[in-house]
DOKOLPA-279368 format. One record per residue (C-alpha): y, x, z. Coordinates in steps of 0.2 Angstrom, whole numbers. Each point is the difference from the previous one (the first is absolute). Layout:
N
@Y=Y | X=X | Z=Z
...
This chain:
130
@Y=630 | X=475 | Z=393
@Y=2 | X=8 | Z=18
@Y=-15 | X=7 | Z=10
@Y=-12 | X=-16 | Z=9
@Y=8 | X=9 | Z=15
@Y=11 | X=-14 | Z=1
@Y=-11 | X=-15 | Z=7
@Y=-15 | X=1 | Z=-7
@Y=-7 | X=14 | Z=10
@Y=6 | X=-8 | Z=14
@Y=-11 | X=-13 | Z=-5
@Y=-15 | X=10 | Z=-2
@Y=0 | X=8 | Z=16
@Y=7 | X=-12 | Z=11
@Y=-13 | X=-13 | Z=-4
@Y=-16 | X=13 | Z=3
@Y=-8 | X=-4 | Z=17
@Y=6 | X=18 | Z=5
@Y=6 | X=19 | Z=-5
@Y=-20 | X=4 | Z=-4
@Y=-1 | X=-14 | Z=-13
@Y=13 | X=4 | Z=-11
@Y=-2 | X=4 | Z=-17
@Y=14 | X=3 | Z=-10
@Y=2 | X=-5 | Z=-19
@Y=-11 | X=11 | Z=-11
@Y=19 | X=4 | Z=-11
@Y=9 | X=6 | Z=18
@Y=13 | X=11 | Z=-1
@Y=3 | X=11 | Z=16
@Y=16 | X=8 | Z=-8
@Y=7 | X=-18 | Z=2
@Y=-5 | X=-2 | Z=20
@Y=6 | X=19 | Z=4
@Y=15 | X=-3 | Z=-10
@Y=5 | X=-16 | Z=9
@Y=-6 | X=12 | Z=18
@Y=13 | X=10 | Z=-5
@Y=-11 | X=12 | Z=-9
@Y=0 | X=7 | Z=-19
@Y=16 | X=-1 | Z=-10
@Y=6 | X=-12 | Z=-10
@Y=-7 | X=-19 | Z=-7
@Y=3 | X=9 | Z=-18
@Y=-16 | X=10 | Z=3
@Y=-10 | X=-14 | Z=2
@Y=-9 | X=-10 | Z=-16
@Y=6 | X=-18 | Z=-1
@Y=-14 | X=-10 | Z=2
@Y=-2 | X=-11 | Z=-15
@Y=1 | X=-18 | Z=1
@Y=-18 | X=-4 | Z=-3
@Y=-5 | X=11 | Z=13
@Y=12 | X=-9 | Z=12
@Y=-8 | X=-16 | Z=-6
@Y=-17 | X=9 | Z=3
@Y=7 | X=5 | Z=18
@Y=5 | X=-18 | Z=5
@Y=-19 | X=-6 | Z=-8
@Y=-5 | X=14 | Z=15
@Y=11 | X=-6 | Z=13
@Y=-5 | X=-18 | Z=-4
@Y=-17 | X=3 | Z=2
@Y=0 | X=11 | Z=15
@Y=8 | X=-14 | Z=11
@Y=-12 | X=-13 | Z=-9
@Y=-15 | X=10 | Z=8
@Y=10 | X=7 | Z=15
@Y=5 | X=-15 | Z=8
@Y=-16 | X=-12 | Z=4
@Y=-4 | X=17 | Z=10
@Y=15 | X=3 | Z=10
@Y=1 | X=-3 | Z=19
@Y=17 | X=-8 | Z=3
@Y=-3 | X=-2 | Z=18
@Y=-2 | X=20 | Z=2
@Y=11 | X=9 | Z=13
@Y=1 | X=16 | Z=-11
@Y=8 | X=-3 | Z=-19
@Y=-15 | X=16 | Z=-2
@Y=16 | X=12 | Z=-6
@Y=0 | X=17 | Z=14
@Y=21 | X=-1 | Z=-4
@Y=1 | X=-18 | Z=3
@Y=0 | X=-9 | Z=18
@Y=-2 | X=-19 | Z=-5
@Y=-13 | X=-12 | Z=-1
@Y=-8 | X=-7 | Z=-18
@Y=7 | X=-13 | Z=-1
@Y=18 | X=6 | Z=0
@Y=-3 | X=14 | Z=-9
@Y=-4 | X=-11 | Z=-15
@Y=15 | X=-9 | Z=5
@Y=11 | X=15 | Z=-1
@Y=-10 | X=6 | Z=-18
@Y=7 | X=-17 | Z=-6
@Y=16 | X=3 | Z=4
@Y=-4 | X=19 | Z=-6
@Y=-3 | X=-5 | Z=-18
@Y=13 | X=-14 | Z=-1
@Y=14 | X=15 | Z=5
@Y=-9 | X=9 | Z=-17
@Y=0 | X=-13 | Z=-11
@Y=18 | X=-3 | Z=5
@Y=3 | X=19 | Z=-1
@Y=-8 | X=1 | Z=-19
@Y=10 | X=-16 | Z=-4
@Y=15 | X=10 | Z=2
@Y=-4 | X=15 | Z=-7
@Y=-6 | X=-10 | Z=-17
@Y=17 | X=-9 | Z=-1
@Y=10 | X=16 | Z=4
@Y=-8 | X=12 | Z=-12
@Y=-2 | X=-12 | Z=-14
@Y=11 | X=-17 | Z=2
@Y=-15 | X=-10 | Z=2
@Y=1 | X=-14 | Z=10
@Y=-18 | X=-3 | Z=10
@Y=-5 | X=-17 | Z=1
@Y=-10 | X=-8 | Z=15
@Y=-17 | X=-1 | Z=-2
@Y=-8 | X=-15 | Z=7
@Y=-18 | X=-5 | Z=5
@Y=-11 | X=0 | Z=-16
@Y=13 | X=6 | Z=-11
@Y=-11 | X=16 | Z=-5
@Y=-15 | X=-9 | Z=-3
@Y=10 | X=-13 | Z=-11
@Y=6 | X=14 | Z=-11
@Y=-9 | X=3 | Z=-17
């Protein structure tokens, strides 16, 4: 499995009211976020996480925007992010958009490394699944 860079963290910190009220998954792996900055050497040198810690990651991220959103000002002028100059509401609009260029980027990387073919995952289909 690749590093939660991909999506999740996005998640994580784009739902927070701001930079201060981050808090990043207690299995975080800065080598992933320097690598991806252009920093560290090579995504050999970085521990796959296992899938039950991915499933444990998306049980975080699922519960972070479960608790971050009745608390979320969407008519703010400032997104609360010093390197971002758009309002709340559009930043969450553009984090959207931000995971769905993830999910699309995973979805690739899957079927080219392995052949598999990824399915769409519609509304309820992970809750229907035993």
């Amino acid at each position: 499995m690749v590093p939660p860079r991909f999506g999740g963290r996005c998640t994580t910190r784009c739902t927070t009211r701001d930079e201060a009220a981050f808090v990043p998954w207690a299995k975080h792996r800065q080598a992933a976020v320097d690598l991806a900055e252009g920093r560290g050497s090579d995504y050999a040198d970085i521990t796959p996480y296992t899938r039950d810690e991915m499933l444990e990651y998306l049980d975080f991220c699922d519960a972070m925007v479960v608790s971050a959103l009745p608390s979320l000002d969407l008519a703010a002028s400032s997104c609360g992010f010093s390197w971002y100059t758009v309002n709340k509401l559009e930043h969450q609009l553009v984090n959207i958009r931000h995971i769905q260029h993830h999910a699309a980027s995973l979805s690739t990387r899957i079927r080219l490394k392995s052949g598999i073919q990824v399915a769409w995952v519609g509304k309820g289909a992970r809750a229907s699944k035993p």
